[in-house]
N, C-alpha and C positions, 0 to 999 in steps of 0.2 A: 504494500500500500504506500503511494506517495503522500510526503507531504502538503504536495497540492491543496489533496481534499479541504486541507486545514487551513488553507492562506485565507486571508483578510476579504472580502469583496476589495473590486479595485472597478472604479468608475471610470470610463471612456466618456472624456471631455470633447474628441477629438470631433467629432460629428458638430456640423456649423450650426445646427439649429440648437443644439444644448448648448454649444458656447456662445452664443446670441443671448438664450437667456442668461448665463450666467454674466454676461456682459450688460447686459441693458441696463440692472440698477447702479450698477460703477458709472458706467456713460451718466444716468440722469442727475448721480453725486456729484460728478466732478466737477461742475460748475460749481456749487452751493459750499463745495468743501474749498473751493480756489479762492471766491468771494469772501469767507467766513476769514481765510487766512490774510487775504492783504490789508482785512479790514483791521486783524488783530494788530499785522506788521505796522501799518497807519496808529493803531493807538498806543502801541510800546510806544513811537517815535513823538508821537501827544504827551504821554509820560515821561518821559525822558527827559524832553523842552521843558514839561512842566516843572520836574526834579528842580532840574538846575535854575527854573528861574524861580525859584520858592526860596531855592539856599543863599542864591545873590540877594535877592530881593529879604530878604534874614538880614542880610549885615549890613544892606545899604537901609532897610530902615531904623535898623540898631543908634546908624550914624546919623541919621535925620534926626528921628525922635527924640532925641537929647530929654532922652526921659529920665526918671531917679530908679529906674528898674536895674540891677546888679546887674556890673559889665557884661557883657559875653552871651546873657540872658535871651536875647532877639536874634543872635547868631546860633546859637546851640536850637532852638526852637523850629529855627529855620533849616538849618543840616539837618536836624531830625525828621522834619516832615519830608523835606527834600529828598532822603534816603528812604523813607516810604515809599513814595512817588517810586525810586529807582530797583527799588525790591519788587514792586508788584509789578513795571515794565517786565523787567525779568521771569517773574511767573505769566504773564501773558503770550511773552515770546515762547515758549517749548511748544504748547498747544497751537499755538500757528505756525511754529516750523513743522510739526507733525502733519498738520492739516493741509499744506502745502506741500508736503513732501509724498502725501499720500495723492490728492489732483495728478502731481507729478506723476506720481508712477500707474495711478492709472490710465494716462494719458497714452505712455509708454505701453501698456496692456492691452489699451486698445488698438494701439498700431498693428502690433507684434501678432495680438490672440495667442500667447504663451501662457500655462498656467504658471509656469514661473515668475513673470511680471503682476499674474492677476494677486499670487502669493505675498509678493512684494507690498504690493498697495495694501493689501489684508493686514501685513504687519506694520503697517507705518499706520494705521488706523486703530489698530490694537493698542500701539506707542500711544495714540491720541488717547485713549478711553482710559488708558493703566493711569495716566498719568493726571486723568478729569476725577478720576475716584480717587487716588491718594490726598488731590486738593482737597474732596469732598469731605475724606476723613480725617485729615487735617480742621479745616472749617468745624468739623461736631467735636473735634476734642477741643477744642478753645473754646464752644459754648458752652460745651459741657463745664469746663475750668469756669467761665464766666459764672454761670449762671450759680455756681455752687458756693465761687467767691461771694455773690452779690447777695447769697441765704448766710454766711458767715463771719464773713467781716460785718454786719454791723453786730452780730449778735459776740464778737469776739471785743469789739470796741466798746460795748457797754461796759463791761467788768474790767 
């Protein structure tokens, strides 16, 4: 008795009308997923601009206000917010390199009809989603922190 009997199913892509469909909902993505990304790439570069001018804009009004607020007070406040701003660029940009890298390669798949290319876009879409739910779960563990500080602290600050 051969092994055979016992191999895997293996599915034959090769016929044009099953790789049609399997193509058509990539074709109808790849605009939605090309658009989502340059819009991302467009607001990193909104963040960014923003960053930097929040942290000048910190120390040039530190120098205006000739306030009695402790030196350095409107410049530290301002890099801080500034360095927000350039943290969350930074998280926007993976999610639209992913999402562009995926357009890309299904682009490429579509030329080609290679299930290798179609694989390719699957995993740069995967890269997109792994990396939409780690933010996700990140996000609930800082509510969760939040919301447990905001039951705590004040009942720790009474006594």
């Amino acid at each position: 008795m051969s092994d055979q009997h016992y191999a895997p199913p293996q599915a034959n892509l090769q016929s044009k009308g099953e790789l049609e469909t399997l193509l058509q909902p990539l074709r109808e993505t790849k605009g939605w997923a090309r658009m989502c990304s340059i819009m991302g790439f467009i607001g990193c570069g909104f963040m960014i601009l923003a960053g930097i001018a929040i942290m000048v804009g910190g120390a040039a009004f530190q120098q205006a206000a000739n306030t009695n607020t402790p030196t350095g007070m409107g410049i530290g406040i301002g890099i801080g917010m500034g360095l927000f701003y350039l943290v969350f660029a930074l998280l926007y940009f993976f999610p639209s390199l992913y999402l562009f890298r995926y357009s890309s390669r299904i682009q490429q798949a579509l030329v080609s009809q290679s299930i290798a290319d179609i694989a390719a876009a699957l995993e740069q879409q995967k890269s997109f989603w792994k990396f939409a739910g780690i933010i996700v779960l990140i996000m609930f563990v800082f509510f969760a922190i939040g919301m447990v500080s905001a039951i705590l602290i004040p009942l720790l600050v009474q006594h």
